[in-house]
C-alpha positions as a Python dict, from the first residue, in 0.01 Angstrom:
ca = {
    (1, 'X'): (0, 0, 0),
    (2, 'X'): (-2, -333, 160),
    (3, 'X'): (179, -416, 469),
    (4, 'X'): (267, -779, 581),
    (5, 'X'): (477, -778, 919),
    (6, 'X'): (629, -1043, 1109),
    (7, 'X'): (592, -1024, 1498),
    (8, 'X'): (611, -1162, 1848),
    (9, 'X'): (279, -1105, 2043),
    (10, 'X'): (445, -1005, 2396),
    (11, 'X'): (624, -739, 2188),
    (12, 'X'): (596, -397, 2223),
    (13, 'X'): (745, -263, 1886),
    (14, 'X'): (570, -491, 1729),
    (15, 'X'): (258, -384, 1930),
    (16, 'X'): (321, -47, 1817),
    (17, 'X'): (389, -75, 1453),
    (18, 'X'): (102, -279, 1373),
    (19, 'X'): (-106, -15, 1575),
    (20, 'X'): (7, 253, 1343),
    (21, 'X'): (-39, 65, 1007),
    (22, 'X'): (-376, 2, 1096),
    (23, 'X'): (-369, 419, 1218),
    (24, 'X'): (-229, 448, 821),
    (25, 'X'): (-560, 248, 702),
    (26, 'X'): (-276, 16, 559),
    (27, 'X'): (-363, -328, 465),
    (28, 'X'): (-199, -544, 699),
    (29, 'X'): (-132, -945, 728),
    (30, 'X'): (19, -1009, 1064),
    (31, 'X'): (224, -1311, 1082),
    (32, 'X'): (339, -1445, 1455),
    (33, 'X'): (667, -1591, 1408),
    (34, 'X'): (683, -1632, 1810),
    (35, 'X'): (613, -2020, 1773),
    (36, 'X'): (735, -2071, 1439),
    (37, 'X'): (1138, -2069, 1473),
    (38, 'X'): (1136, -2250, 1066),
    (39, 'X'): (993, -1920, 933),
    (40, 'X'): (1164, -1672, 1122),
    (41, 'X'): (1504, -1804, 1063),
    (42, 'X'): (1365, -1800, 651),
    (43, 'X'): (1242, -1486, 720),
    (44, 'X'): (1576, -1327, 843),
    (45, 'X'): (1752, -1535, 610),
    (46, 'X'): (1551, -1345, 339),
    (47, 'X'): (1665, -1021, 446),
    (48, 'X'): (2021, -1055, 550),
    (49, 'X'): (2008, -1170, 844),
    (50, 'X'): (1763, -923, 1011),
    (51, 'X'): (1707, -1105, 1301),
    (52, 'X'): (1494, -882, 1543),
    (53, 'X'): (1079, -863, 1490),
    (54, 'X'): (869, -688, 1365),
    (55, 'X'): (1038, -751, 1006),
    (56, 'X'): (762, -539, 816),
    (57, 'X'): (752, -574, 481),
    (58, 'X'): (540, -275, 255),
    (59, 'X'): (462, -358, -90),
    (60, 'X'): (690, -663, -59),
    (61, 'X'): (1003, -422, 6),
    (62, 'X'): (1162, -531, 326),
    (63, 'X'): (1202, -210, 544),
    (64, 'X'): (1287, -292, 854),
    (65, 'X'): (1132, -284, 1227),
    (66, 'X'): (919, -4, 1413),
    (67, 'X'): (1187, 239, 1445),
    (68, 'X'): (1244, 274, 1048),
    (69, 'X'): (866, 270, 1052),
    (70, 'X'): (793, 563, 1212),
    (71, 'X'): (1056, 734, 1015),
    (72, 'X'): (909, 651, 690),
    (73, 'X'): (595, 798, 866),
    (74, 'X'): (731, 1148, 956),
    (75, 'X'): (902, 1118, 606),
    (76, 'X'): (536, 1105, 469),
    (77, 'X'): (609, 755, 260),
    (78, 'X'): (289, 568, 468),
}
């Protein structure tokens, strides 16, 4: 599995989810959008309109921020 997440450094969710891919032994490319406004609004774009970070991303399947996560991690899925 490969993980590539979108975040702002200052925040904690995204603190936290990047924390437990790397717990998972998940590839991870971590992408700061926090200075980049162009590629967060294509970004969110991409996904609806998902405008909050992190925007993860696992095997190129958009799946949401740290709270959906953590449930795909006590669902097993990571």
């Amino acid at each position: 599995m490969k993980a590539k997440i979108y975040i702002k450094p200052s925040c904690p969710f995204c603190v936290n989810a990047v924390a437990l891919l790397n717990q998972k032994g998940i590839k991870t490319e971590v992408f700061d959008i926090s200075s980049d406004p162009k590629l967060r609004a294509k970004i969110s774009n991409s996904v609806g309109g998902y405008n909050t970070v992190p925007m993860i991303f696992l095997d190129g399947t958009f799946v949401g921020g740290c709270s959906e996560l953590q449930t795909l991690d006590k669902q097993g899925k990571l």
